[in-house]
C-alpha positions in Angstrom: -101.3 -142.6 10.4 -103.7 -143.6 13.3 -106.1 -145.4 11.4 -106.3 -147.7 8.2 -109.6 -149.3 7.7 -112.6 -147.2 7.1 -115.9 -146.9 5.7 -116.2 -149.4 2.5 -113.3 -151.7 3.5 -113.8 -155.6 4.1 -112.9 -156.9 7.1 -109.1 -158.0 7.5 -110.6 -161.9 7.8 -113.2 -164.0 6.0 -114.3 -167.6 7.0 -116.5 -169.9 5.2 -118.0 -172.8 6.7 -117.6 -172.1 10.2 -118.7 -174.8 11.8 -118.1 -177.3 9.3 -118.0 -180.9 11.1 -114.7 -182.2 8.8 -111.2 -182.7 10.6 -109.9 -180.5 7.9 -109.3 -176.6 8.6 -108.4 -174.6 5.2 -106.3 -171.4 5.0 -105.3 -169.1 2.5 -102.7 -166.6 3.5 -102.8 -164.7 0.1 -106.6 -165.1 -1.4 -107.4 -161.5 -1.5 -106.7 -158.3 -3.5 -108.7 -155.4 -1.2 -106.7 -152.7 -1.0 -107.7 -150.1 1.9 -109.0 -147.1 0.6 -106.6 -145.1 2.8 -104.0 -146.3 0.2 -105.2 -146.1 -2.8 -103.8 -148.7 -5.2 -100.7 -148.5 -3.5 -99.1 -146.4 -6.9 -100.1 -149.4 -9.2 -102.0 -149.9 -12.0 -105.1 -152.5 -11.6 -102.8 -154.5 -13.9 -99.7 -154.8 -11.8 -102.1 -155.5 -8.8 -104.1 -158.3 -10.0 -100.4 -159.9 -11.1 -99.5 -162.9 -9.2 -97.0 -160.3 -6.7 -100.6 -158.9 -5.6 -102.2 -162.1 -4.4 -102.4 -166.0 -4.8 -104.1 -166.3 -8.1 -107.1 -168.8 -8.2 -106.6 -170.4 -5.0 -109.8 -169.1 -3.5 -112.1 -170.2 -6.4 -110.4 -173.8 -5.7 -110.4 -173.8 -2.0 -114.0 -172.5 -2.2 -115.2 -174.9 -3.6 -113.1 -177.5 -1.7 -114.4 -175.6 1.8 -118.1 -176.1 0.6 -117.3 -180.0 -1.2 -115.9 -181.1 2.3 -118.0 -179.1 4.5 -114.4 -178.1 6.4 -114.2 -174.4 7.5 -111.9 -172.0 5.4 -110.2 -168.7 7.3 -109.2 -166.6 4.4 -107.0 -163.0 3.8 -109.2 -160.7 1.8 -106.0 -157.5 1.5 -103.3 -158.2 -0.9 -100.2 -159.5 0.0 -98.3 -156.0 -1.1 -100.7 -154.0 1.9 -98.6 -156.5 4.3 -97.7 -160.3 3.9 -100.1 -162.4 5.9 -97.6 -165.1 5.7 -94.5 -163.1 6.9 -93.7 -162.1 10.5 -94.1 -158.6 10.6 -91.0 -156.2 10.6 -89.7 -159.1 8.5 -87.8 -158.3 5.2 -90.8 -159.7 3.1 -93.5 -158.5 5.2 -93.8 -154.9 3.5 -92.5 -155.1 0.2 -91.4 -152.2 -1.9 -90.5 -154.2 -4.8 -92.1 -157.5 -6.2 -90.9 -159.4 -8.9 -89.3 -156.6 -10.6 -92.1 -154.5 -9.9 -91.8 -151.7 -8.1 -94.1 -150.6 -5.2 -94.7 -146.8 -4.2 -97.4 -147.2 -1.8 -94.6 -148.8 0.1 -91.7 -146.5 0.1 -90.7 -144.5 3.4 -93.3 -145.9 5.7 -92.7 -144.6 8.9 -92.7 -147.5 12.0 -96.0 -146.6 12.6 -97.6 -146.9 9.6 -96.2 -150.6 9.1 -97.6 -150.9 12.8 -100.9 -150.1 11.8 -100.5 -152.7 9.2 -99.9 -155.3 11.1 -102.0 -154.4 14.2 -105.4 -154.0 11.6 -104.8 -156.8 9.1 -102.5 -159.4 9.9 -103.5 -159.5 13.6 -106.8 -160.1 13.1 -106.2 -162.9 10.4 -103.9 -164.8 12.5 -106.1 -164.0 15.6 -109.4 -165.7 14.3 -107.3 -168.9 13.1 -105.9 -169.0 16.7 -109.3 -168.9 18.1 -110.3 -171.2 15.5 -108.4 -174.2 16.4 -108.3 -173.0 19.9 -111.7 -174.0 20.0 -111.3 -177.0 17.9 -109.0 -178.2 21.0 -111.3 -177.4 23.5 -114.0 -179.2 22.2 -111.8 -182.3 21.3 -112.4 -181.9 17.2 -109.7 -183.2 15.5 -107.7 -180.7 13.3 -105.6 -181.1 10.1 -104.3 -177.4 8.8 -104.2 -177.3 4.6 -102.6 -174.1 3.7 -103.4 -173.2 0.0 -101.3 -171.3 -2.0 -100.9 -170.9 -5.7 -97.3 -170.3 -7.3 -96.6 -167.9 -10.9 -95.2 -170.3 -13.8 -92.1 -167.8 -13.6 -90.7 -165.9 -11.3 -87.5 -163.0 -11.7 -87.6 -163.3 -15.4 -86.4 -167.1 -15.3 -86.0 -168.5 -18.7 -87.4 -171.7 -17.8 -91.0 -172.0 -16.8 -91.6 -174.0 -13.3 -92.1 -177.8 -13.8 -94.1 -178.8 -11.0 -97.9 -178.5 -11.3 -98.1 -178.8 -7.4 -96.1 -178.1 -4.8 -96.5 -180.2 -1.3 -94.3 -178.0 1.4 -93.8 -179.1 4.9 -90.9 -178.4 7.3 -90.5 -181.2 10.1 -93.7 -182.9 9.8 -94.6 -185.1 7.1 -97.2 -187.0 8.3 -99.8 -185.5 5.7 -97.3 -184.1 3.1 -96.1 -187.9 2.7 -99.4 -189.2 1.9 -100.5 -186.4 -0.4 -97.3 -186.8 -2.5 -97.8 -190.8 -2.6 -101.6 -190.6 -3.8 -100.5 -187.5 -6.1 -97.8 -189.5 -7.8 -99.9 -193.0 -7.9 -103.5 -191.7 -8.9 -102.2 -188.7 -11.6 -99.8 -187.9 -13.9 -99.2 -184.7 -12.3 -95.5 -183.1 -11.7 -95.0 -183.0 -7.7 -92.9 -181.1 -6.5 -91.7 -182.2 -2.8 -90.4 -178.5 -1.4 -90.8 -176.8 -4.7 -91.4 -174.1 -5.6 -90.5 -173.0 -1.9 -89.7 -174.6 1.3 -91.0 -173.1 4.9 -88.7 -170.5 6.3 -88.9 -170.8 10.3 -88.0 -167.5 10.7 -89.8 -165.2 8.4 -92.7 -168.0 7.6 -96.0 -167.2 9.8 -98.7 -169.7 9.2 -96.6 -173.1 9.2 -94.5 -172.3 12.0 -96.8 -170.5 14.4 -100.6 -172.3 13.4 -98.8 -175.8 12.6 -95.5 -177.0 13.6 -95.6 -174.6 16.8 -99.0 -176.7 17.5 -97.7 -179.7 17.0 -100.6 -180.5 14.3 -100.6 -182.0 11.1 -100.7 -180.3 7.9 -99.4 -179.9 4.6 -98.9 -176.6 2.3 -99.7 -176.5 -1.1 -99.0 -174.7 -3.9 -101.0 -175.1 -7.1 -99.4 -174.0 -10.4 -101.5 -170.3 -11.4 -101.6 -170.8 -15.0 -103.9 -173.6 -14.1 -106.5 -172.0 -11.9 -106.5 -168.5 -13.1 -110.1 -169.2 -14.6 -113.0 -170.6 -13.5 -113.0 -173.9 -15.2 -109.3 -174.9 -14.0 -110.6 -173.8 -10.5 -113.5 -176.3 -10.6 -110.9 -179.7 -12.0 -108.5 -178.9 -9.1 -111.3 -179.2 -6.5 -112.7 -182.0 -8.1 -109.4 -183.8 -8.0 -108.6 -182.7 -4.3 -111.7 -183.3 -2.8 -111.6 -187.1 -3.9 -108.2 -187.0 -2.8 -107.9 -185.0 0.9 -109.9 -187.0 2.7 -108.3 -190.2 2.0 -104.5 -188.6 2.6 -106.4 -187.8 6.5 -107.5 -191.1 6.9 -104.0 -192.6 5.1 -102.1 -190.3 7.6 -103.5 -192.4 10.6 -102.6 -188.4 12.5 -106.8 -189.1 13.3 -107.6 -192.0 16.0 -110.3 -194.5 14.5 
């Protein structure tokens, strides 16, 4: 394959808010469900794809919102996670997956090393270019930067019997300078389940986003995974981003990561 995007297909990257004057930068590794037409539907049915293995349900309704609330730009993945994993290294065991969640994927089957090449060089790259241009510019022009990467998690994963607790998830690896704060308003201003690490915790090694965009910057941030079954409509979408955007700004200024 020499080629994957064509006629019809959306950009690998979307950003909303570009120049938004806020400290806060959002991304969302997993917001999309384009497939390229040069794929088809990757052997799945439009139900299997729109599962939570195709793509972070909701969070781009919430962050959205959020982006637009706070007036902070937002640099978005529009291809589902089963085309490649925007938030995997590619070559990775995770970044091509030919089976998700007991699902399996045929699209992804006997790929040759060039057709996970092409992959990689026409969506992730570009996604992970225009945030690294993003907050290379940022620093050039002295704007402070705090990185929120949105994420939403399924209630259940593998067939586990028991549904996840945690409505939210704050995930951080070394550096809790934002995480510590969002957990502290979370737990005081909410009655919300947080989870500190859960449902995941950042893997150094096969983890892009955090380790590259944050702690390889040396810039604050904080990951977060919102429970699906609670944004999968519009309504939920709308509460979360009412809650956060009272919330986000204060955990920045709580931080102190921002000079007065």
């Amino acid at each position: 394959m020499t080629g994957l995007l064509g006629p019809g297909d959306p950009e690998a990257v979307a950003v909303q808010n570009p120049d938004g004057a806020s400290p806060i930068v959002f991304i969302s590794d997993h917001a999309g469900l384009a497939i390229p037409r040069r794929l088809g539907r990757l052997g799945l049915s439009d139900a299997e794809l729109s599962r939570h293995i195709g793509w972070d349900i909701g969070i781009q309704g919430v962050t959205s919102i959020l982006s637009d609330r706070l007036k902070a730009p937002y640099i978005y993945q529009l291809y589902s996670r089963l085309v490649i994993d925007c938030n995997r290294q590619a070559g990775s065991a995770q970044s091509i997956m030919e089976r998700s969640d007991g699902t399996d994927v045929p699209g992804n089957h006997g790929l040759s090393e060039e057709d996970k090449k092409v992959r990689d060089v026409e969506i992730l790259r570009p996604y992970h270019d225009c945030i690294r241009q993003t907050l290379d510019e940022r620093l050039q022009a002295g704007q402070p930067t705090v990185i929120f990467a949105m994420h939403s998690c399924t209630p259940q994963l593998n067939g586990d019997a028991a549904p996840r607790p945690w409505q939210i998830g704050v995930i951080a690896h070394s550096d809790w300078r934002i995480g510590d704060v969002l957990i502290r308003l979370l737990e005081a201003e909410t009655d919300l389940r947080v989870g500190r690490n859960k449902p995941y915790s950042v893997n150094m090694v096969m983890d892009y986003t955090v380790p590259v965009h944050c702690e390889g910057r040396r810039l604050p941030y904080v990951e977060i995974e919102i429970r699906q079954d609670l944004i999968g409509e519009a309504g939920g979408q709308k509460q979360w981003a009412d809650l956060l955007a009272g919330i986000l700004p204060r955990v920045v200024e709580g931080s102190g990561v921002i000079a007065a």
